[in-house]
C-alpha positions as CSV (number, residue, x, y, z in Angstrom):
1,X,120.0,108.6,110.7
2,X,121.5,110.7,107.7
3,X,119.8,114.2,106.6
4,X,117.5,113.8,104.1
5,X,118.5,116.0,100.7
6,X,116.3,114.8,98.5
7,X,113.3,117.8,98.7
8,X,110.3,115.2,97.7
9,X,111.7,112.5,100.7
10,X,111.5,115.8,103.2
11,X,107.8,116.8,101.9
12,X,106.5,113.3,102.7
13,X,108.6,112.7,105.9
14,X,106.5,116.1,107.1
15,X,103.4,114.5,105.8
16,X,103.9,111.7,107.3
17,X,104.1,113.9,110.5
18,X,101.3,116.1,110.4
19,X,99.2,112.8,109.9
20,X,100.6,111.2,112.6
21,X,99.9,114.2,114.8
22,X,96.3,114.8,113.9
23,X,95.6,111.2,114.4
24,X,96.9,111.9,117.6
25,X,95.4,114.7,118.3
26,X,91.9,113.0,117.3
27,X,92.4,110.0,119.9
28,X,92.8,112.8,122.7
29,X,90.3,114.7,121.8
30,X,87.9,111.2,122.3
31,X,88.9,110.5,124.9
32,X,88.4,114.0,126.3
33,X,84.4,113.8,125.1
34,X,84.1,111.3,127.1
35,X,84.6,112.7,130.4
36,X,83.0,116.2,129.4
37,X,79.9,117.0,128.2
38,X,79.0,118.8,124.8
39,X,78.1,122.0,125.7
40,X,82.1,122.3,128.0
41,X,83.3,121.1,124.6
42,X,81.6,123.8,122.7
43,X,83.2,126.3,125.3
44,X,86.7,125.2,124.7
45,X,89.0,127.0,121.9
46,X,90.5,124.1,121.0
47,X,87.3,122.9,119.6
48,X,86.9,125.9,117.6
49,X,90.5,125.5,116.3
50,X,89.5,121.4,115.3
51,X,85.9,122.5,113.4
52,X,87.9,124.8,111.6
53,X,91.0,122.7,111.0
54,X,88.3,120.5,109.3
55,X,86.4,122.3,107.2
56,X,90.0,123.4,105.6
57,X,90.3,119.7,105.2
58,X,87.4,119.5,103.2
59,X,88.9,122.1,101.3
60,X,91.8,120.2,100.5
61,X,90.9,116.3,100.5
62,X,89.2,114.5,97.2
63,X,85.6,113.5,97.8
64,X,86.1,109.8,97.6
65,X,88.3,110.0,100.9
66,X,86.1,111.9,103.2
């Protein structure tokens, strides 16, 4: 596959990345809820690192897509 050039075809090939990762990254993190219970969950940094990722979501993302 050729190098992209063309700097609008590289920011949404990275969007489309990041969006692929975070839906990822939400599927795992169901599936980990379901074999833990709310309060290990509320131990675990990563679950810090999510809340915060998505209140700076909320930031970002138009009202009509939440």
């Amino acid at each position: 596959m050729p190098m992209m050039s063309d700097p609008l075809e590289v920011v949404d090939a990275q969007a489309t990345i990041i969006a692929l990762q975070s839906e990822t990254i939400n599927e795992l993190f169901q599936l980990l809820m379901q074999h833990i219970s709310a309060e290990e969950a509320d131990r675990l940094p990563c679950v810090a690192k999510i809340n915060k990722a998505a209140v700076i979501r909320r930031r970002i993302q138009p009202p009509e897509t939440r």
